[in-house]
N, CA and C atoms as an extended XYZ file, in Angstrom:
339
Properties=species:S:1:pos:R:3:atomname:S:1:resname:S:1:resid:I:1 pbc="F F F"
N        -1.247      -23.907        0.004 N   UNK     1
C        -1.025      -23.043        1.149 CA  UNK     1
C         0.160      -22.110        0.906 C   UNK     1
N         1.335      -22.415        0.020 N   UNK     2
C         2.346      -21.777       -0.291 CA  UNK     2
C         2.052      -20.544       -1.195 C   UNK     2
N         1.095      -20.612       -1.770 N   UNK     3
C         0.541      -19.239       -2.603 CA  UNK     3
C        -0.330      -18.141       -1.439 C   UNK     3
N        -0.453      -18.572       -0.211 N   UNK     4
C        -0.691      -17.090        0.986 CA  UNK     4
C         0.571      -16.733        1.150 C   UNK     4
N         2.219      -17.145        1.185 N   UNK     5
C         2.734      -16.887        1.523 CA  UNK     5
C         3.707      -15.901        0.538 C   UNK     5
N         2.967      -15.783       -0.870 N   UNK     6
C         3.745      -15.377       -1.395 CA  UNK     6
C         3.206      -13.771       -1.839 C   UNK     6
N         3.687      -13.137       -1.280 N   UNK     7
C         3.006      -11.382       -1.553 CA  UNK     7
C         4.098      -10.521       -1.516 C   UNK     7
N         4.127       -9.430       -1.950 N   UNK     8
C         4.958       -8.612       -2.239 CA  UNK     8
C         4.556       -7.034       -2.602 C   UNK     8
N         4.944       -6.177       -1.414 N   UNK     9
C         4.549       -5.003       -1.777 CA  UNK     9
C         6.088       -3.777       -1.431 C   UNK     9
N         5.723       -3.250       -2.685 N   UNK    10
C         6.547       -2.101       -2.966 CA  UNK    10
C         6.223       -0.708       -3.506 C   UNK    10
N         6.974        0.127       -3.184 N   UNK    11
C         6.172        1.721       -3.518 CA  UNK    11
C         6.986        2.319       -5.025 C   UNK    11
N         6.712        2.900       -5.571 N   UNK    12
C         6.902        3.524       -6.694 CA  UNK    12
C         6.395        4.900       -7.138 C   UNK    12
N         7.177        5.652       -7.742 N   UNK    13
C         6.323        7.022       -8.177 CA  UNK    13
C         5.523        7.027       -9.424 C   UNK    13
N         4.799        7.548       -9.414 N   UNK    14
C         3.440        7.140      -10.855 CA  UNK    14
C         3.761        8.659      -10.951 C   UNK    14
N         4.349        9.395      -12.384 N   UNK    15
C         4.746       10.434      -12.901 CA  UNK    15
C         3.854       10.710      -13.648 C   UNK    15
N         2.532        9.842      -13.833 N   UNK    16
C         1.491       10.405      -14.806 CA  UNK    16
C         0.119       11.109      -14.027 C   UNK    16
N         0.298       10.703      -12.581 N   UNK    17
C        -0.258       11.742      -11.697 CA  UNK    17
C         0.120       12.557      -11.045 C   UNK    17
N         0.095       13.750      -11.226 N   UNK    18
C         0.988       14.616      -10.525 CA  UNK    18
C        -0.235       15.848       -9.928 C   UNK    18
N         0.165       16.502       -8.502 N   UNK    19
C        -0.883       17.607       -7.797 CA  UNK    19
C         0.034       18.812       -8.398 C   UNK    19
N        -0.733       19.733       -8.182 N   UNK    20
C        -0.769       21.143       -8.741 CA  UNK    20
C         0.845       21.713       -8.650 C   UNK    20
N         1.679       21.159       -7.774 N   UNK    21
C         3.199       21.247       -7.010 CA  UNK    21
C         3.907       21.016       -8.297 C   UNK    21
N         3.435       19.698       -9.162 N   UNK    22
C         4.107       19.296       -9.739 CA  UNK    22
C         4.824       18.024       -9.263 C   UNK    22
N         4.439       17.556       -8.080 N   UNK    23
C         4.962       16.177       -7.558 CA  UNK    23
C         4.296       14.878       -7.731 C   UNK    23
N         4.731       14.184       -7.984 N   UNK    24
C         4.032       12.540       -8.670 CA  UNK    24
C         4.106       11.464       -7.497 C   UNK    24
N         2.585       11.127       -7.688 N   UNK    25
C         2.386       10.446       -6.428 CA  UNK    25
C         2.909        9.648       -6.615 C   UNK    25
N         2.696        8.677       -4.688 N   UNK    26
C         3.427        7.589       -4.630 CA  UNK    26
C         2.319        6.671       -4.291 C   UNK    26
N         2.539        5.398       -5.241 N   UNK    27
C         1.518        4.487       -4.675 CA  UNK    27
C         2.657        3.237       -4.225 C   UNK    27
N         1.445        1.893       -3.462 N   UNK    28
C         2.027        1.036       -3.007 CA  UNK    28
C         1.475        0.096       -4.029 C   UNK    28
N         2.465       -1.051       -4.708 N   UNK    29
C         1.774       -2.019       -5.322 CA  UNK    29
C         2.272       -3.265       -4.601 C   UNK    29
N         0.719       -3.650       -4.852 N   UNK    30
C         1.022       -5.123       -3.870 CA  UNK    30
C         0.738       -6.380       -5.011 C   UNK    30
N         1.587       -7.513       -5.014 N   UNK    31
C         1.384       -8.800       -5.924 CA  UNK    31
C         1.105       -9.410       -4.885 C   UNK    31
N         0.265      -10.412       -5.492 N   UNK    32
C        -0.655      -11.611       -4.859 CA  UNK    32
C        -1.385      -12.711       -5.793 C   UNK    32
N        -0.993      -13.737       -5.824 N   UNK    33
C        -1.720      -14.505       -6.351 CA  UNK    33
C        -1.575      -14.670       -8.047 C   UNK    33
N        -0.631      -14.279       -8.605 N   UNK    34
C        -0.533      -13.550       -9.635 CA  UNK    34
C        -0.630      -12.715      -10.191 C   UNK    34
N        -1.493      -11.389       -9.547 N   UNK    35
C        -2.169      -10.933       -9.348 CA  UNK    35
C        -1.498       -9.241       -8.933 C   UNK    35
N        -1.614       -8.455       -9.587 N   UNK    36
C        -0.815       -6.890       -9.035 CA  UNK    36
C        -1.963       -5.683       -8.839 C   UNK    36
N        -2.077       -4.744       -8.065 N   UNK    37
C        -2.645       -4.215       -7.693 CA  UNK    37
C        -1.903       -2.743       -6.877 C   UNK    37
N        -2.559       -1.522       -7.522 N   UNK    38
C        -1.537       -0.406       -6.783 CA  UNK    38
C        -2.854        0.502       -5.948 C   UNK    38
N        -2.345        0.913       -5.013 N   UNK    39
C        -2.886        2.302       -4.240 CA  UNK    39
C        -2.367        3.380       -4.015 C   UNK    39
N        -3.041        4.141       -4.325 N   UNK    40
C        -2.334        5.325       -3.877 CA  UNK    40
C        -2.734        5.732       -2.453 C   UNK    40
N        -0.853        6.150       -2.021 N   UNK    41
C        -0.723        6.295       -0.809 CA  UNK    41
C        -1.389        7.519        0.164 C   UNK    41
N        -1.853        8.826       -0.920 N   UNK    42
C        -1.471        9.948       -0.674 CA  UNK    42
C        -0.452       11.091       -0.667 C   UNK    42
N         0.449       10.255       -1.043 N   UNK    43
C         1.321       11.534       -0.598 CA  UNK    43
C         2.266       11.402       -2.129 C   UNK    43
N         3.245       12.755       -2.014 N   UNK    44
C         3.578       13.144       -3.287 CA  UNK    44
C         5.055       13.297       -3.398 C   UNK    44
N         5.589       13.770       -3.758 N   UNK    45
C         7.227       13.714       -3.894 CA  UNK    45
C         7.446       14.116       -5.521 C   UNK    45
N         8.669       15.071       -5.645 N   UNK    46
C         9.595       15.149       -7.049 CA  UNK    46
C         9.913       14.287       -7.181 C   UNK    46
N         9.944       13.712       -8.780 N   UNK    47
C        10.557       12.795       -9.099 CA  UNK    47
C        11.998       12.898       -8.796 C   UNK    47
N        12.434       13.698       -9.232 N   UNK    48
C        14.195       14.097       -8.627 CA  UNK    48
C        14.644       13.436       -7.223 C   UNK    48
N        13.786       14.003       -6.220 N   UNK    49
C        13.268       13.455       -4.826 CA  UNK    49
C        13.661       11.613       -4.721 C   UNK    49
N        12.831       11.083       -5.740 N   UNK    50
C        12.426        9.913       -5.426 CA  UNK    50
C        13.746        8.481       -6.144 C   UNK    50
N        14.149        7.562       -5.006 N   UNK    51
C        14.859        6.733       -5.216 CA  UNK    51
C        14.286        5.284       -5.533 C   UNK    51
N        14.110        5.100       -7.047 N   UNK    52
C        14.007        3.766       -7.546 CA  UNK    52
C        14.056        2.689       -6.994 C   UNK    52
N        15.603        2.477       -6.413 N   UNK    53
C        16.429        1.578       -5.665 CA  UNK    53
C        15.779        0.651       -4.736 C   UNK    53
N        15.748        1.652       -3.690 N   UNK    54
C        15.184        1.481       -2.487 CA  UNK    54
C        13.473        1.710       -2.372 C   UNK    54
N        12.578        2.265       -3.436 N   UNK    55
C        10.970        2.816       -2.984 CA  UNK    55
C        11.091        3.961       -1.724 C   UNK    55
N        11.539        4.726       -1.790 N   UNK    56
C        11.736        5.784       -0.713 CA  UNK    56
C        11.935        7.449       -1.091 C   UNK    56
N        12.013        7.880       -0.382 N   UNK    57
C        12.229        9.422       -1.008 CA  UNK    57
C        13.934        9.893       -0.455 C   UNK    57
N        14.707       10.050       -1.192 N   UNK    58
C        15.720       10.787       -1.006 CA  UNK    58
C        15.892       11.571        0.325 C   UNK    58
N        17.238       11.401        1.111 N   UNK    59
C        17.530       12.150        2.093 CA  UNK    59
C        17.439       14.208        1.887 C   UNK    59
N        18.053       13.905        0.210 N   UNK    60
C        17.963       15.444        0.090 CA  UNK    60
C        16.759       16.102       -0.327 C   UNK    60
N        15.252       15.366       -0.207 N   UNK    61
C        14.135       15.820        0.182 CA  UNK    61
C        14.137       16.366        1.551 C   UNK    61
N        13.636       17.775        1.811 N   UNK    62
C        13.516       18.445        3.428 CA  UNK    62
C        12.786       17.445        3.836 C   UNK    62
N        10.944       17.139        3.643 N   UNK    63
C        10.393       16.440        4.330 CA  UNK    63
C        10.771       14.721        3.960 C   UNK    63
N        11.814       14.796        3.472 N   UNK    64
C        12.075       12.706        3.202 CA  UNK    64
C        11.690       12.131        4.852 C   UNK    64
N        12.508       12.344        5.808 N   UNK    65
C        12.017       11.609        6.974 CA  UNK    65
C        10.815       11.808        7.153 C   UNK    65
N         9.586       12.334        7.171 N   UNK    66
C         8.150       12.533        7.110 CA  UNK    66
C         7.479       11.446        6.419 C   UNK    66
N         8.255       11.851        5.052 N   UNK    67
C         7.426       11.081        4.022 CA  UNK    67
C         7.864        9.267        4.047 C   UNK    67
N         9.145        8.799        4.698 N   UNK    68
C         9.649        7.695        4.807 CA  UNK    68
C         8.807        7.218        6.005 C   UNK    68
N         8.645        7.837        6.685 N   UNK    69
C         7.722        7.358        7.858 CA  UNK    69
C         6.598        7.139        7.834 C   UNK    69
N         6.095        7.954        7.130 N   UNK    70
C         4.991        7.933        6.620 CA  UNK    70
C         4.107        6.706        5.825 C   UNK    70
N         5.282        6.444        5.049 N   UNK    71
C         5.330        5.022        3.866 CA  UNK    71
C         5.471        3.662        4.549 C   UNK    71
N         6.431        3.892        5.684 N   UNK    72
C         6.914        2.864        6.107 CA  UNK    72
C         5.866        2.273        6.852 C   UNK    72
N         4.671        3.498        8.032 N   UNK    73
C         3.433        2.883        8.612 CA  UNK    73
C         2.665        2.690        7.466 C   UNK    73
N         1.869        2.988        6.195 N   UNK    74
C         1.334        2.514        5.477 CA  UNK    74
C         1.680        0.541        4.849 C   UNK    74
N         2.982        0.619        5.005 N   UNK    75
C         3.516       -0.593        4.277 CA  UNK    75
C         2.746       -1.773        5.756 C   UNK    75
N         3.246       -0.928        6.777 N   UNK    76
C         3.212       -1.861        8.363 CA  UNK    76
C         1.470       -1.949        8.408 C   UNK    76
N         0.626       -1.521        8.134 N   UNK    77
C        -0.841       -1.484        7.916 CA  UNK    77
C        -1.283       -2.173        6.839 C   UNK    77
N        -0.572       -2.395        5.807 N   UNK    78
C        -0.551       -3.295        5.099 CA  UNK    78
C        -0.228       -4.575        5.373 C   UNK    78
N         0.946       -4.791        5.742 N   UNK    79
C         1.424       -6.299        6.248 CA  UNK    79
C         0.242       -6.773        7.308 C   UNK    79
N         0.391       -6.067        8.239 N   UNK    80
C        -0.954       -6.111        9.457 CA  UNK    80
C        -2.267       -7.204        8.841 C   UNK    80
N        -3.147       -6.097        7.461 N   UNK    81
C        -3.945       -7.005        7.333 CA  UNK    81
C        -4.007       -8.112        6.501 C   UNK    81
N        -2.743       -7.957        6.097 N   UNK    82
C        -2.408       -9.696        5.206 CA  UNK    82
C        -2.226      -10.540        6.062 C   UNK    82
N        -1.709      -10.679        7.600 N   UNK    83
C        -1.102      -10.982        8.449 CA  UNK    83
C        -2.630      -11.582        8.672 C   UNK    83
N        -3.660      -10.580        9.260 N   UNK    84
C        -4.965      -11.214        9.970 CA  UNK    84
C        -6.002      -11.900        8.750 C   UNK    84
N        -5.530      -11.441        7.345 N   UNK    85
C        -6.338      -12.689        6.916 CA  UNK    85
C        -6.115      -13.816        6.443 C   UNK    85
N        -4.705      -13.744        6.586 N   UNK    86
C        -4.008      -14.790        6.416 CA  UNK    86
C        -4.017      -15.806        7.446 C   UNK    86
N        -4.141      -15.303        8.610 N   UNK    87
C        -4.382      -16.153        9.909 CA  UNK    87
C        -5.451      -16.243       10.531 C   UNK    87
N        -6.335      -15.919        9.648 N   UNK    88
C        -8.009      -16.293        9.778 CA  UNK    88
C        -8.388      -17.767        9.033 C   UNK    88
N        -7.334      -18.630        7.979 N   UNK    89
C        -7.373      -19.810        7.475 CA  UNK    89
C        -8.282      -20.111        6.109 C   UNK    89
N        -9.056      -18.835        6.112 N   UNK    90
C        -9.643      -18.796        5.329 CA  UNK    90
C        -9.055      -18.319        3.968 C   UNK    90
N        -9.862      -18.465        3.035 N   UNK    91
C        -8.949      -18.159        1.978 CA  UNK    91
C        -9.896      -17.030        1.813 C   UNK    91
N        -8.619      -16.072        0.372 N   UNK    92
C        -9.020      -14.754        0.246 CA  UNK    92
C        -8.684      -14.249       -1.064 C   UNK    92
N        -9.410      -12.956       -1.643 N   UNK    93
C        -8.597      -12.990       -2.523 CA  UNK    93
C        -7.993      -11.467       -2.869 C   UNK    93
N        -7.560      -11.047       -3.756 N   UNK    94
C        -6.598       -9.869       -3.881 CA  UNK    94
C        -8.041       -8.431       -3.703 C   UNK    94
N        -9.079       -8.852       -4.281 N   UNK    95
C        -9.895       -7.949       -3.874 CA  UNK    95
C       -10.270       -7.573       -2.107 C   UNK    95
N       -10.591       -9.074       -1.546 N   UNK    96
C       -10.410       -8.834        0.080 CA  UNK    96
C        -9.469       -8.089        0.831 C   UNK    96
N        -8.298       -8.963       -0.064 N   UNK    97
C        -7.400       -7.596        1.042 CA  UNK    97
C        -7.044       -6.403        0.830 C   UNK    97
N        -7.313       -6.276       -0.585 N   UNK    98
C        -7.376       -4.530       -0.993 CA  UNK    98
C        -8.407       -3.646       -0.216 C   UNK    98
N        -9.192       -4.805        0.321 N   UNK    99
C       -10.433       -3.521        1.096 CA  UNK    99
C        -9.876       -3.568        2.298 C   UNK    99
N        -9.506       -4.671        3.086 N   UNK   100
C        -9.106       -4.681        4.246 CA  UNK   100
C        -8.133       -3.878        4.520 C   UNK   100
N        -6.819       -3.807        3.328 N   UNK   101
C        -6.092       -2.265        3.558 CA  UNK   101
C        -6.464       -0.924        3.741 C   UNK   101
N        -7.786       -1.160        2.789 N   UNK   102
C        -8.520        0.262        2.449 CA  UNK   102
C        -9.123        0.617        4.201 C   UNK   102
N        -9.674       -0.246        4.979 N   UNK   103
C       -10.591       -0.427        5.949 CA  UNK   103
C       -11.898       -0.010        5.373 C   UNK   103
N       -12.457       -0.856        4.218 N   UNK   104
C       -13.683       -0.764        3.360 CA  UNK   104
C       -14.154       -2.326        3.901 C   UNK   104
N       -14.818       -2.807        4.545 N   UNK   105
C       -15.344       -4.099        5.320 CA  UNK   105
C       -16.798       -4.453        5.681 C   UNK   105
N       -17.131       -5.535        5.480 N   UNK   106
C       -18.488       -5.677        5.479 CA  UNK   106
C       -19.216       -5.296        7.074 C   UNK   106
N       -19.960       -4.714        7.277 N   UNK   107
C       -20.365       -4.820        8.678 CA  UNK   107
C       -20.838       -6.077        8.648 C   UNK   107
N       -20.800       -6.367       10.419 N   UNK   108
C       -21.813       -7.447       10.687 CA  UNK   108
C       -23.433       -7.024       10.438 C   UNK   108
N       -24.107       -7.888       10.104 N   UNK   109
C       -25.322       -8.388        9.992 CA  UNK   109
C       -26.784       -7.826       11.752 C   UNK   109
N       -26.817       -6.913       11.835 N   UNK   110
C       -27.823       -6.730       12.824 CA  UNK   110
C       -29.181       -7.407       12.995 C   UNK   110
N       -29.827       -7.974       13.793 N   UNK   111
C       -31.169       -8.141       13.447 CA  UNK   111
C       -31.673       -7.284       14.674 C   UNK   111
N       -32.763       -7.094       13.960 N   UNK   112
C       -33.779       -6.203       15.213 CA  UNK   112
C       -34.828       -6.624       15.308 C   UNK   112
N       -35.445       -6.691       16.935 N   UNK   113
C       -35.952       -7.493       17.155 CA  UNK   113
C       -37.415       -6.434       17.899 C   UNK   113
């Protein structure tokens, strides 16, 4: 039971993707299970911009408060659905909750009658 409790997600800049700006996205990587796994967040930032330290974008980015907010509800949407499948008892695995972040989910089952 002590291996649901152990997860860990943090953001980082990936400098080998970069949009037309010249800014290198930011993904979130999440560990689980032994297990590491990154997404990209959407959004982009200078490396110059971007603080190691902390996973955040620099104050002396204009849009940093945008983009910190931004990160910070992605991270909170994240926790969210580790949170509900974690407290569903069931077990899961790093692929489940990568979709459940994604909101990629099985529908229910219809029958028609």
């Amino acid at each position: 039971m002590l291996e649901l409790l152990n997860i860990r997600f943090t953001f980082s800049l990936r400098t080998s993707h970069q949009n037309p700006d010249g800014k290198s996205a930011i993904v979130m990587r999440i560990t689980f299970q032994g297990q590491r796994s990154d997404i990209f967040t959407g959004l982009y930032c200078f490396q110059k911009d971007w603080d190691r330290e902390v996973g955040r974008v620099k104050n002396s980015e204009e849009n940093a408060k945008t983009l910190n907010q931004n990160l910070a509800m992605i991270l909170q949407g994240a926790k969210n659905s580790f949170d509900e499948l974690k407290f569903s008892r069931q077990a899961f695995t790093m692929r489940e909750l990568l979709d459940k972040i994604r909101g990629v989910e099985d529908r229910p089952t219809l029958l028609m009658l």
